[in-house]
C-alpha positions as CSV (number, residue, x, y, z in Angstrom):
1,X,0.0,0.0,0.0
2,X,1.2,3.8,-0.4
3,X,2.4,5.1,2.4
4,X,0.3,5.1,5.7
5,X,1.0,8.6,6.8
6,X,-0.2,9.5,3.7
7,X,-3.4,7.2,2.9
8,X,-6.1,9.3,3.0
9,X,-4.2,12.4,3.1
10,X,-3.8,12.2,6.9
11,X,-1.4,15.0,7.8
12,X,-3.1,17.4,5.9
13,X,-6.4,16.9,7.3
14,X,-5.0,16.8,10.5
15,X,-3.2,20.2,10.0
16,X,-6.7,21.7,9.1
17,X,-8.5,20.0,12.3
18,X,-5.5,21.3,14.4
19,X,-5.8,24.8,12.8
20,X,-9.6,24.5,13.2
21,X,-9.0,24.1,17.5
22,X,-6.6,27.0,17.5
23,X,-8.8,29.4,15.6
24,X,-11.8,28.3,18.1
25,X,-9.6,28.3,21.0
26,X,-8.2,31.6,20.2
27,X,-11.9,33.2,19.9
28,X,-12.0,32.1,23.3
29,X,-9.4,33.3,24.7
30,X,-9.6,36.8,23.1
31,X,-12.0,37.8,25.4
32,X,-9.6,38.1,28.0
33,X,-7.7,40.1,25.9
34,X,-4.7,40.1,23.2
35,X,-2.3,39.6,25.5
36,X,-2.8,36.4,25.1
37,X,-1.6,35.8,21.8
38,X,1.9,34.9,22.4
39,X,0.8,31.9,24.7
40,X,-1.1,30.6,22.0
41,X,1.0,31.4,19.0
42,X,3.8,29.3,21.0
43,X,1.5,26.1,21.2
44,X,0.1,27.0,17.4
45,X,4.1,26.5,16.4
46,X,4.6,23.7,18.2
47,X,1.4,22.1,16.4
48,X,2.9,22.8,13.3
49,X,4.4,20.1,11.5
50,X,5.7,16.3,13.3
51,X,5.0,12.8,12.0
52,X,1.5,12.4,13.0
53,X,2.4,9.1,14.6
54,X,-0.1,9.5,17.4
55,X,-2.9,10.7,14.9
56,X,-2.1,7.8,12.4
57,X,-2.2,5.0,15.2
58,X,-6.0,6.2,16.0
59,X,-7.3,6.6,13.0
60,X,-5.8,3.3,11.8
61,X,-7.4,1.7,14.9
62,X,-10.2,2.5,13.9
63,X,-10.0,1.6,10.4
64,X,-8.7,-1.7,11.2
65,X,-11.9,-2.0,13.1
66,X,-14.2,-1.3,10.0
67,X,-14.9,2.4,11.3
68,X,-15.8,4.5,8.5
69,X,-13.2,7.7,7.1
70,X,-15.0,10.4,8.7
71,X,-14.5,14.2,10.0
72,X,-15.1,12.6,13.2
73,X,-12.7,10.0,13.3
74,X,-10.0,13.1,12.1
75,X,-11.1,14.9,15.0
76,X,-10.3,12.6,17.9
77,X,-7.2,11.4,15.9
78,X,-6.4,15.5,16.2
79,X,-6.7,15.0,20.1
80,X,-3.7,12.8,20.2
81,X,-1.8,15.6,18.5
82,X,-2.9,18.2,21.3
83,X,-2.2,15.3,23.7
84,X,1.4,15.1,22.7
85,X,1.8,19.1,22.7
86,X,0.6,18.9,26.6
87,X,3.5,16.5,27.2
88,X,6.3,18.1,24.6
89,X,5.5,21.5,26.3
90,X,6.0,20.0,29.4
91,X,9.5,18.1,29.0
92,X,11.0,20.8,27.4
93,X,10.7,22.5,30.7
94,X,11.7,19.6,33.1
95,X,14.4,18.2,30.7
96,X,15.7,22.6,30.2
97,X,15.9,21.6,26.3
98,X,16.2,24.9,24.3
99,X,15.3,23.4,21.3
100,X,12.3,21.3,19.7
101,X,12.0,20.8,15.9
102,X,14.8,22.9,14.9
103,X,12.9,26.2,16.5
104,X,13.1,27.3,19.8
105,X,10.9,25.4,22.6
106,X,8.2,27.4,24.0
107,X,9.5,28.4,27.5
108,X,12.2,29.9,25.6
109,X,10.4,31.8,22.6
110,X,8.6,33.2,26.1
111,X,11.7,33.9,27.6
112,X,12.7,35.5,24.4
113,X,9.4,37.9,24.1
114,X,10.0,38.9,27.9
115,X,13.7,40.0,26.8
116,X,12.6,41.7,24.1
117,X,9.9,43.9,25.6
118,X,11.9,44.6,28.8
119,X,9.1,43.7,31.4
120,X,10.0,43.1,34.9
121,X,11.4,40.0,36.9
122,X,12.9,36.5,35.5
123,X,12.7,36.0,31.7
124,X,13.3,32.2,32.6
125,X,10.6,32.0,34.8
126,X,8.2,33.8,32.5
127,X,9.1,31.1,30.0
128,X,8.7,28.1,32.4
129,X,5.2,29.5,33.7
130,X,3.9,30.6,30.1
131,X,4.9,27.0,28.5
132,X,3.6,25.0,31.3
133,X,0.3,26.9,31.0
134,X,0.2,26.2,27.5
135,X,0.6,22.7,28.2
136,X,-1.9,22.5,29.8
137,X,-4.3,24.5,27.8
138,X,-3.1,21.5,25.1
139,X,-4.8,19.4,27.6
140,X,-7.8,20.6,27.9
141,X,-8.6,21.1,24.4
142,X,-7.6,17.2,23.6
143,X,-10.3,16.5,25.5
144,X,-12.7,19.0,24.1
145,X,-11.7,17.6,20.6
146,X,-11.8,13.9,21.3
147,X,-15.3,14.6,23.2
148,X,-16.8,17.0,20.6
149,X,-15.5,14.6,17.8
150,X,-18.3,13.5,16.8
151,X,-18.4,10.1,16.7
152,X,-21.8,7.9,17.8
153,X,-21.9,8.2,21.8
154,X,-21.6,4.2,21.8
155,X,-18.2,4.6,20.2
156,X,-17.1,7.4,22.6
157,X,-18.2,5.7,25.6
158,X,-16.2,2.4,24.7
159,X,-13.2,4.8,23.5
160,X,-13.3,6.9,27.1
161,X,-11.8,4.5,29.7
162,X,-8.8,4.1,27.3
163,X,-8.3,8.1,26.3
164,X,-9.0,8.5,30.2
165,X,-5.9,5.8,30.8
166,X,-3.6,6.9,28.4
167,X,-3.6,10.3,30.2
168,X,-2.8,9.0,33.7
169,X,-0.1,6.8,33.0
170,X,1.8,9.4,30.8
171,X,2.1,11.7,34.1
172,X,3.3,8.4,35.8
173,X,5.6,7.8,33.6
174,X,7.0,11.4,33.2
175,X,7.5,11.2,36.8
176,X,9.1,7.6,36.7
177,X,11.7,9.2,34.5
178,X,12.4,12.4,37.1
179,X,13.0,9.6,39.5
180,X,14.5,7.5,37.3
181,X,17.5,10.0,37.2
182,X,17.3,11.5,40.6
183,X,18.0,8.2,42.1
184,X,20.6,6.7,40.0
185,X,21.6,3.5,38.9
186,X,24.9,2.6,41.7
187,X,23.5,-0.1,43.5
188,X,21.8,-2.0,40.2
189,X,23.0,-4.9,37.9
190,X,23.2,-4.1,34.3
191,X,19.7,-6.4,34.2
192,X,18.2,-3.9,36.9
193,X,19.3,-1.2,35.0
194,X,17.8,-2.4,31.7
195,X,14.6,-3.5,33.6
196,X,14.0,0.3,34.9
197,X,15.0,1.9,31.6
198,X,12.4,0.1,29.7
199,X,9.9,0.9,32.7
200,X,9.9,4.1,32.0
201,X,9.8,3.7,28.2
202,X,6.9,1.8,28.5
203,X,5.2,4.5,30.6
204,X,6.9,8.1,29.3
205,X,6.2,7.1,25.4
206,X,5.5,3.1,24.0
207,X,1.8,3.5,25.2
208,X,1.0,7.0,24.9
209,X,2.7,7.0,21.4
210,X,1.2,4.1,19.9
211,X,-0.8,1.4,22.2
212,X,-3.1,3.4,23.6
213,X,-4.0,6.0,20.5
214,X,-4.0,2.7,18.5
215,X,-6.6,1.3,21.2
216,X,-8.2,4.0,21.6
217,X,-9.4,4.0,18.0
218,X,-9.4,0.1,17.8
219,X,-12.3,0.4,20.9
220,X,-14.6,3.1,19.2
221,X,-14.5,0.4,16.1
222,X,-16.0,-2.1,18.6
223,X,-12.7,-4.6,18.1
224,X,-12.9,-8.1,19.4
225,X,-11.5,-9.1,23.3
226,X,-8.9,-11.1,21.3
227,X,-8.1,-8.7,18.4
228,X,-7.6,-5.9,20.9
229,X,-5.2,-7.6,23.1
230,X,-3.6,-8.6,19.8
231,X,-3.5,-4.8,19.4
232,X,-2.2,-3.9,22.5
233,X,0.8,-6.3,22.7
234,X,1.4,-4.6,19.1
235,X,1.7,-1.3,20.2
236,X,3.6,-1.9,23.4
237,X,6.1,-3.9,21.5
238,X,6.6,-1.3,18.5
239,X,6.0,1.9,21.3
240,X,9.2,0.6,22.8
241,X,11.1,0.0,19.5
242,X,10.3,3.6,18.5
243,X,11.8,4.5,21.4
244,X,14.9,2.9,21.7
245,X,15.6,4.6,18.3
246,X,14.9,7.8,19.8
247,X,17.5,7.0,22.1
248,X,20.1,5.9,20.0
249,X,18.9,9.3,17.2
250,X,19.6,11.2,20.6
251,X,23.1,10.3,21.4
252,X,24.2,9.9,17.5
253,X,21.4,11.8,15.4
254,X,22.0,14.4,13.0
255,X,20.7,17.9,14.8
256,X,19.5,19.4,11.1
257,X,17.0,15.7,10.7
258,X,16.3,15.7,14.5
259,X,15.9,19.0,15.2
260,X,17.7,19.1,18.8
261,X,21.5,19.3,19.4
262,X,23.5,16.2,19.0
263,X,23.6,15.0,22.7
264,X,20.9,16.4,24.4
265,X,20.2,12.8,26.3
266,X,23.7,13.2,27.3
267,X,23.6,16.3,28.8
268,X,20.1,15.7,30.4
269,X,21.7,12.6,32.1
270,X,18.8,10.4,30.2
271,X,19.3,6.5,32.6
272,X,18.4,4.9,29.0
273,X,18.9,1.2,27.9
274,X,21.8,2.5,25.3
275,X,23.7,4.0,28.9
276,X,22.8,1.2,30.3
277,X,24.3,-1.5,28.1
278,X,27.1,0.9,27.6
279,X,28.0,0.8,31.4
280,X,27.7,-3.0,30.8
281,X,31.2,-4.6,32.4
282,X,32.7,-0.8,31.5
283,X,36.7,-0.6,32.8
284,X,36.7,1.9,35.8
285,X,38.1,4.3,33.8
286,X,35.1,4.5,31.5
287,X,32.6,4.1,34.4
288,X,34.1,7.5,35.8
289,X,33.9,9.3,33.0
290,X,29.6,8.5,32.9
291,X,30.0,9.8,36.0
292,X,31.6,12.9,35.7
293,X,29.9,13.3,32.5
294,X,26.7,12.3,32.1
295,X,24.0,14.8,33.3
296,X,26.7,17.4,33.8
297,X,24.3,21.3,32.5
298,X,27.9,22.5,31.2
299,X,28.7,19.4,29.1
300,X,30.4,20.8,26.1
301,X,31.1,18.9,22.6
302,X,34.5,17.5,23.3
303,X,32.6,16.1,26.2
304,X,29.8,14.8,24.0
305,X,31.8,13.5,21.5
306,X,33.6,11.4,24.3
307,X,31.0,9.7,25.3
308,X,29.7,9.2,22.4
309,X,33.1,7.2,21.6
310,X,32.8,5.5,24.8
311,X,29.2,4.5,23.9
312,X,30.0,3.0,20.8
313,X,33.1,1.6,21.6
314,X,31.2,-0.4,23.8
315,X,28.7,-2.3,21.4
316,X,25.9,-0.7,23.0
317,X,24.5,0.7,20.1
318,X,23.9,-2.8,18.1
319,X,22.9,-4.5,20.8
320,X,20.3,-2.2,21.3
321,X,19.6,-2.2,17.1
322,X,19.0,-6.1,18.1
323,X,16.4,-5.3,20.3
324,X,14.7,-2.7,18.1
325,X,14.7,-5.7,15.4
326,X,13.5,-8.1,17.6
327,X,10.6,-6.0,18.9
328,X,9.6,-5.5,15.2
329,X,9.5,-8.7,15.1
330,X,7.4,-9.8,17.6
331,X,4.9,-6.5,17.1
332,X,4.6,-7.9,13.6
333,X,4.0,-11.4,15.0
334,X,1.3,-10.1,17.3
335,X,-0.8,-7.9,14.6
336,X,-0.9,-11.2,11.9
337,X,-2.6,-12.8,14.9
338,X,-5.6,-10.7,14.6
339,X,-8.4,-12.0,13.1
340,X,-11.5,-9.3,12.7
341,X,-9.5,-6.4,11.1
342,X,-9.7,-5.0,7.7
343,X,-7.2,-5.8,5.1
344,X,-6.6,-2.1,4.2
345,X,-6.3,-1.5,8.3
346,X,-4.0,-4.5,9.0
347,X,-1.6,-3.6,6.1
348,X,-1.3,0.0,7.1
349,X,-0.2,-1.2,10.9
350,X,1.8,-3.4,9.4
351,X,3.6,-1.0,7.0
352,X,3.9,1.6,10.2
353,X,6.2,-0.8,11.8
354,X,9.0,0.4,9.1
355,X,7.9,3.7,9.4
356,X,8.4,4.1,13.2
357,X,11.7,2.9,13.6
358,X,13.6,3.0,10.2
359,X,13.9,6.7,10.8
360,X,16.2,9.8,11.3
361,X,14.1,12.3,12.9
């Protein structure tokens, strides 16, 4: 089949739903006044652009489930997309990232304005407050979308415990991964390590980024108990994959295709299963220099790019390409097992396997 981002002409139509929100939500807020215009042109940026993963894996859901191509459907696909802003706008604050999709991230555009027009106190702050504010503005308007989608009330109702689900466990698991690297790794075996790591993939992005949209949409359809664990063990399997490439596309991705610096992971002191295997039976030497290293705010690129050496040096980086294969794998495994999807549904989830982890952005 053509490609599955672009079957139907999904981006664009989600572009126009997403532009749709903003103009409505803008309306909104105007009557508080204009000064409200940079919040929301901040979040309107943001929205601009990205794969459209979290859109795709709904709306092919519920495809897959014999739902019909509808407005509708478009419109609680469009809630992922808001959904995904919340949390973007969000780490980009907690993880101090200066960057997202080549522009700057939102608390610093804010930061930037408050320079600018010379207005009183801490630029930073401003920033932080203004982007987590727009977060979660983001956050309430998924929910407006996905509820005002309009699709049948049956099909909301069976979507709902699953939209309500996917929401919870993505503040878990952005808090797992605070922890994560406020409590370190010193005591663990490389198993323990790995163990955690994939914790808090599982939590901070596999499900939000694919399971759960995917089953969000794959429950409106009204799939079968068996397809939709089928589903499920899909999505978790190829929502980790994606993210172990993100990890290895943060450590060694081009910054003009990824649109952060090279290194950002590093400097954030990200406990991921590339560090992990990396610190695998790693000489003393090497050990201390994760230590010194990894996490440090003033971590230039000499520092970086030793790491980075270390890191490879190490065979971290294909063992952790043999997972991401292995994952596909099984993900692939567990969607043939389905038996009450469409053909056309099936074929695009299978095709989005490639798509979500042969990739340099």
């Amino acid at each position: 089949m053509s490609h599955p981002l672009d079957t139907s002409d999904l981006p664009a139509r989600v572009q126009a739903a997403v532009d749709t929100e903003i103009s409505s939500q803008s309306r909104v807020l105007s009557e508080i006044g204009e000064e409200l215009t940079p919040l929301v042109a901040a979040v309107s940026a943001l929205l601009r652009g990205g794969k459209r993963l979290r859109a795709a894996f709904l709306y092919w859901g519920y495809r897959a489930g014999g739902g019909p191509d509808t407005e509708a459907v478009i419109r609680a696909a469009t809630a992922m997309e808001f959904f995904q802003a919340a949390a973007l706008l969000h780490d980009d604050v907690m993880d101090d990232s200066d960057t997202r999709r080549g522009m700057p991230s939102a608390h610093r555009r804010l930061a930037d304005e408050h320079a600018a027009a010379g207005w009183a106190g801490s630029g930073d702050r401003f920033g932080i407050a203004g982007a987590i504010l727009g977060g979660d503005l983001c956050l309430i308007w998924s929910d407006e979308l996905f509820a005002t989608s309009g699709l049948p009330v049956a099909e909301l109702v069976r979507a709902r415990p699953m939209f309500d689900r996917m929401r919870t466990q993505l503040m878990g698991g952005q808090f797992l991964d605070v922890l994560e690297s406020a409590r370190g790794w010193d005591e663990l075996s490389t198993d323990q390590r790995v163990a955690r790591a994939r914790t808090v993939i599982r939590y901070k992005s596999a499900k939000y980024t694919i399971e759960h949209p995917l089953l969000i949409g794959a429950s409106a359809a009204g799939v079968s108990p068996s397809d939709h664990a089928a589903l499920s063990a899909y999505g978790l399997d190829l929502g980790e994959a994606f993210q172990l490439r993100d990890d290895l596309l943060g450590v060694f991705g081009d910054p003009t295709h990824t649109g952060k610096p090279a290194g950002d992971d590093l400097r954030e002191g990200k406990r991921t299963v590339l560090v992990a295997l990396a610190l695998d039976e790693a000489s003393p030497s090497n050990a201390a220099l994760f230590d010194k290293l990894l996490g440090a705010p003033d971590l230039d690129e000499p520092g970086v790019d030793e790491l980075r050496a270390t890191i490879m040096a190490s065979g971290a980086p294909d063992r952790v390409e043999q997972m991401i294969l292995d994952l596909n794998v099984s993900a692939r495994r567990a969607l043939h097992t389905t038996t009450g999807l469409t053909d056309q549904g099936r074929e695009a989830l299978d095709a989005l396997i490639d798509v979500c982890t042969t990739r340099s952005t």
